[in-house]
VMD Tcl script that builds the backbone (N, CA, C; Angstrom):
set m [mol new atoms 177]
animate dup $m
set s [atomselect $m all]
$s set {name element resname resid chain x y z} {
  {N N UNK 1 A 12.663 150.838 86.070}
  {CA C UNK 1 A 12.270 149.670 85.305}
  {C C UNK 1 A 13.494 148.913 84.787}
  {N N UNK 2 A 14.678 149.876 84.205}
  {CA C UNK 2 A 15.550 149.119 83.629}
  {C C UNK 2 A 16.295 148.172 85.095}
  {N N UNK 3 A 16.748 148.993 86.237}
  {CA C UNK 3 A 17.451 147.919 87.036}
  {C C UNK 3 A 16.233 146.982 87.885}
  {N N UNK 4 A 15.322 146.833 87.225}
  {CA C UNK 4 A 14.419 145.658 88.281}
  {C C UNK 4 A 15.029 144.901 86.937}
  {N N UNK 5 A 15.047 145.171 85.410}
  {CA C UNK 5 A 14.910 143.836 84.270}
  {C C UNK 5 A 16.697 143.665 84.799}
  {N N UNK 6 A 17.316 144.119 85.258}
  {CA C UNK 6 A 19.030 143.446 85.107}
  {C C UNK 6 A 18.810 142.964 86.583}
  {N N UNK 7 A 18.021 143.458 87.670}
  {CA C UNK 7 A 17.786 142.161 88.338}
  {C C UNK 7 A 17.675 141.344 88.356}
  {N N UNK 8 A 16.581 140.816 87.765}
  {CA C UNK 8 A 15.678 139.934 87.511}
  {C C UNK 8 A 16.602 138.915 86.428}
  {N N UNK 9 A 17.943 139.722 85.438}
  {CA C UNK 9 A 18.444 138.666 84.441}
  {C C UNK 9 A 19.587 138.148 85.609}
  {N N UNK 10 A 19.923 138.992 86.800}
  {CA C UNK 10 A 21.046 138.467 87.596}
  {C C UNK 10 A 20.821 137.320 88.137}
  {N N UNK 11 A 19.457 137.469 88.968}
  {CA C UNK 11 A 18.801 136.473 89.633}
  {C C UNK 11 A 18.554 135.102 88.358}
  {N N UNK 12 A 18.337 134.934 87.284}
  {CA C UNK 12 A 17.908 134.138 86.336}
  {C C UNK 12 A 19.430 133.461 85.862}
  {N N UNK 13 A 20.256 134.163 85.729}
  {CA C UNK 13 A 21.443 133.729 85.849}
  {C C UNK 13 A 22.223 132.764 86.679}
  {N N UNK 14 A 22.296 133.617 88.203}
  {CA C UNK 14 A 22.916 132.575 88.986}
  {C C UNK 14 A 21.930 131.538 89.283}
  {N N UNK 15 A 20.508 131.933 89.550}
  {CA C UNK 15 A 19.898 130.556 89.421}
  {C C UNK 15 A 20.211 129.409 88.189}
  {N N UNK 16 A 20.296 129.688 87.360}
  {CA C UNK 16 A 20.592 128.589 86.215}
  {C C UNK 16 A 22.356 128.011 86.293}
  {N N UNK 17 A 23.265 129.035 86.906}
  {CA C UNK 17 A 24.945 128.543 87.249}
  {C C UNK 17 A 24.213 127.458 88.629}
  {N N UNK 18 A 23.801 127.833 89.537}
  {CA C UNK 18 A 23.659 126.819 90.296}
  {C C UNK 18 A 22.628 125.208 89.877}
  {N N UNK 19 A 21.514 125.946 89.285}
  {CA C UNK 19 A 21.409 124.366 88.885}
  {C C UNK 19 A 22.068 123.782 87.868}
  {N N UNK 20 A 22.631 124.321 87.053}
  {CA C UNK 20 A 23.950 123.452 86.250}
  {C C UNK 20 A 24.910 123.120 86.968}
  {N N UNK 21 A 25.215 123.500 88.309}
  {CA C UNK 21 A 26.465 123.259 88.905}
  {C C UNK 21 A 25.872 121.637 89.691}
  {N N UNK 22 A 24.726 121.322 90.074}
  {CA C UNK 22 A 24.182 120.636 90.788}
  {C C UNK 22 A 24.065 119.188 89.604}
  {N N UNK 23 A 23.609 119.718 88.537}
  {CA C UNK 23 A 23.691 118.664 87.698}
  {C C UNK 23 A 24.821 118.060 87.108}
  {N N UNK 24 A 25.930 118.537 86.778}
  {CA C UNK 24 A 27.017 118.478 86.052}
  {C C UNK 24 A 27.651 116.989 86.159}
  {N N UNK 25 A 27.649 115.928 84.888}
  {CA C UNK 25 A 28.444 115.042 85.374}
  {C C UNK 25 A 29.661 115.241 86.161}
  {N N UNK 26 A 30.404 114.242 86.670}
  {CA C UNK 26 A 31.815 113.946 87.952}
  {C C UNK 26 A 32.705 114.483 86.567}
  {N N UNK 27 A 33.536 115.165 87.329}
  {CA C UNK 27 A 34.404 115.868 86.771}
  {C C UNK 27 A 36.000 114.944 86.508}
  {N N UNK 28 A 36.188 114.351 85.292}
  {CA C UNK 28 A 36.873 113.059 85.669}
  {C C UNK 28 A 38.206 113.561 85.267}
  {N N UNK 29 A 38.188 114.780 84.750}
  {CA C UNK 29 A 39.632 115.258 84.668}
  {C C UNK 29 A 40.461 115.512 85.870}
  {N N UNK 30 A 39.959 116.539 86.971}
  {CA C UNK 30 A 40.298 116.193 88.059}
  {C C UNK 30 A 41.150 115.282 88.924}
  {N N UNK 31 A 40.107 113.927 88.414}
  {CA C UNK 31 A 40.258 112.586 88.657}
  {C C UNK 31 A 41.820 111.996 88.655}
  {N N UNK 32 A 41.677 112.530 87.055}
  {CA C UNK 32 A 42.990 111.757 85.948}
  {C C UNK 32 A 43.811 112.550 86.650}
  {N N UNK 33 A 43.874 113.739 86.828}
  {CA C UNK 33 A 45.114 114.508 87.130}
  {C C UNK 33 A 45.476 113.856 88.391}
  {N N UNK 34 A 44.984 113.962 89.672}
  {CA C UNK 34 A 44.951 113.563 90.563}
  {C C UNK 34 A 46.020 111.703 91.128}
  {N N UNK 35 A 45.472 111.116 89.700}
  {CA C UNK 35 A 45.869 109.766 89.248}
  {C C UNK 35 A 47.683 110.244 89.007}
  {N N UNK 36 A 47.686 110.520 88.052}
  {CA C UNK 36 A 48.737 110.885 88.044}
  {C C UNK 36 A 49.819 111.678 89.033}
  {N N UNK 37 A 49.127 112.740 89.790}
  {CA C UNK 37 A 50.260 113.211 90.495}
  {C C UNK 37 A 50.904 112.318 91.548}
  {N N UNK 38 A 49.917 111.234 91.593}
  {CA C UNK 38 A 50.196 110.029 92.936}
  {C C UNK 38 A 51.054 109.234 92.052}
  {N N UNK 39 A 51.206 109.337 90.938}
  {CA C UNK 39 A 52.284 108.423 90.547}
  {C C UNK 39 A 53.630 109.008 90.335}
  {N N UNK 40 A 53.457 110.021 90.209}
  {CA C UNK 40 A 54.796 111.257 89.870}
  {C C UNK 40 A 54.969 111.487 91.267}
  {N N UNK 41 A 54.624 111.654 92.564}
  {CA C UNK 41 A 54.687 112.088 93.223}
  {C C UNK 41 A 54.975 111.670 94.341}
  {N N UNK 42 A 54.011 110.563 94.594}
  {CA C UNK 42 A 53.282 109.341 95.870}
  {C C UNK 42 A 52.521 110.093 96.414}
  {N N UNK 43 A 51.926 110.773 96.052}
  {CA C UNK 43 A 50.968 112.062 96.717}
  {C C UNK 43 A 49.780 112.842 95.979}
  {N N UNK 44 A 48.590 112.803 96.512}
  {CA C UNK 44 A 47.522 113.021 95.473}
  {C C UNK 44 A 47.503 114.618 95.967}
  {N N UNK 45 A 48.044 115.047 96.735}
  {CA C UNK 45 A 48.103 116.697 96.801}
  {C C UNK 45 A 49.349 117.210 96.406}
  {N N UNK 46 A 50.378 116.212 96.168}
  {CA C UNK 46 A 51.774 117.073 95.290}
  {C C UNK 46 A 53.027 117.405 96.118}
  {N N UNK 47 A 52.366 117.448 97.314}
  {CA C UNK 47 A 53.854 117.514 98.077}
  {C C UNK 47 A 54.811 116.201 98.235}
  {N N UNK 48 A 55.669 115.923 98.124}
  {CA C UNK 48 A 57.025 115.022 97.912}
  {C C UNK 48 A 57.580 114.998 98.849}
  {N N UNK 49 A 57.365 113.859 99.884}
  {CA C UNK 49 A 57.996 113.461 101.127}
  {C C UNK 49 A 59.265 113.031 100.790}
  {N N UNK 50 A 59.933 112.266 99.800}
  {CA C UNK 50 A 61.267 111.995 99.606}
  {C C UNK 50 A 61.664 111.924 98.056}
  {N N UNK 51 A 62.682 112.558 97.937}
  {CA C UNK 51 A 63.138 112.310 96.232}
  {C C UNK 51 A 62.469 111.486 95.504}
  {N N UNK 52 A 62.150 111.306 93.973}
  {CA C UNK 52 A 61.591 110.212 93.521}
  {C C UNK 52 A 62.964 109.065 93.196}
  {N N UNK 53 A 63.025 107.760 93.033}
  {CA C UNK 53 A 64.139 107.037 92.805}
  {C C UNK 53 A 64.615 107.076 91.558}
  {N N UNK 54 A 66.171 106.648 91.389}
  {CA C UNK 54 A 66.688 107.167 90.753}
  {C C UNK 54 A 67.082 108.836 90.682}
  {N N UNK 55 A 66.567 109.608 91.862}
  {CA C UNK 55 A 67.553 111.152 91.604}
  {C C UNK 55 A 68.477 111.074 92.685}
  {N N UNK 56 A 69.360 112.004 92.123}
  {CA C UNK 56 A 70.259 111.859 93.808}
  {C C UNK 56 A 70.128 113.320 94.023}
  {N N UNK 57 A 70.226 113.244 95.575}
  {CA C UNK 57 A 69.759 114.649 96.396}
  {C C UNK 57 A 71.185 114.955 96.872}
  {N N UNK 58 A 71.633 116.075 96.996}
  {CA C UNK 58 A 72.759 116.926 97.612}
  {C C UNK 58 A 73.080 117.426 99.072}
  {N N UNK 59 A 73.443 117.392 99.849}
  {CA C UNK 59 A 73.506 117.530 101.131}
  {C C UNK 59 A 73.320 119.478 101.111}
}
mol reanalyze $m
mol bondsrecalc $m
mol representation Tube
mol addrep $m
């Protein structure tokens, strides 16, 4: 009896993580970060094709 009721709270659980996951407003932090690394960066995934200006690079 006891592991059908911690079933039954597992199942009640991830059902309720998934429909909160389905509802959840746009995640705008993400967003912002994202905003920014393209300006620090020129790149919304972070990798840095060439120095930013103004640094000087070393042979």
């Amino acid at each position: 009896m006891l592991l059908v009721s911690v079933g039954l709270m597992v199942a009640a659980l991830a059902g309720l993580m998934i429909w909160h996951g389905e509802t959840a407003p746009p995640d705008y932090a993400s967003q912002s970060q994202a905003a920014a690394r393209k300006v620090v960066t020129g790149s919304e995934s972070g990798s840095i094709s060439a120095p930013p200006a103004g640094t000087r690079s070393t042979p």
